[in-house]
N, C-alpha and C positions, 0 to 999 in steps of 0.2 A: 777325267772321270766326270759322268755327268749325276748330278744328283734332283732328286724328287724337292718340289717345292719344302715339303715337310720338314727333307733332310737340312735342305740350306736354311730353313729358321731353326732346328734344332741345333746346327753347326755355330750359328751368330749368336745362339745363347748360351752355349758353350765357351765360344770363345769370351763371351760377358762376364762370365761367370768367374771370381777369384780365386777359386781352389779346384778349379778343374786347368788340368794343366794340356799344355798342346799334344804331348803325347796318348792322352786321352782320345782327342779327337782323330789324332794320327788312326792310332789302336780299329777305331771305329766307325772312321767315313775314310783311312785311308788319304787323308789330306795332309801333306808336312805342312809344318806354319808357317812359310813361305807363299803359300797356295789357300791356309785360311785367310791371310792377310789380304792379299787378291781378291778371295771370297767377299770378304768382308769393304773392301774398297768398291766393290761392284755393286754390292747390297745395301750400299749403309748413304746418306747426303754427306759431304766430305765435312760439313763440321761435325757428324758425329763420330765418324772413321777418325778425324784428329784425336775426339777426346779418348776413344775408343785405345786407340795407337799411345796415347800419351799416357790411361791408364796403365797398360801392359808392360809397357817396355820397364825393365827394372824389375818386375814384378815375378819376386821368386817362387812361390806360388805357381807360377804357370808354367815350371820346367822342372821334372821331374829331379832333376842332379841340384838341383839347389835348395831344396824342399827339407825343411827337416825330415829326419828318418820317425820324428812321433806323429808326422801327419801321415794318417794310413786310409784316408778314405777323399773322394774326390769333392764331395759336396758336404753343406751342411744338413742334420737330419734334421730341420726345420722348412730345408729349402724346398721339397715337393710335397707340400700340403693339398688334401682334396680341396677341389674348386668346384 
């Protein structure tokens, strides 16, 4: 799948993002996280894809079956303030 400049910095911030989890992304650019992670190695200087990669991993948060069932929304309502 090929994506628009836009979509792959919406995708890297996505995937940045802690409460937004991969099947999010999956849902919505159609990427499994196998293929964000690709994304994200392509796009990113490999120390920040480490810290990147070292955030995530573990991070229940980013996968819907591990998530408590009282998290019901993907972001925080602070996170998209007018700029």
């Amino acid at each position: 799948m090929s994506l628009f400049e836009h979509d792959i910095s919406r995708v890297i911030e996505m995937a940045w993002e802690d409460r937004t989890p991969f099947e999010a992304i999956t849902k919505e650019y159609g990427l499994s996280e196998s293929e964000v992670i690709k994304l994200m190695r392509s796009e990113m200087k490999a120390a920040s894809f480490r810290m990147w990669r070292k955030r995530v991993s573990g991070r229940k948060t980013k996968h819907l079956q591990y998530r408590s069932p009282e998290v019901i929304r993907a972001y925080s309502p602070s996170q998209y303030k007018p700029r």
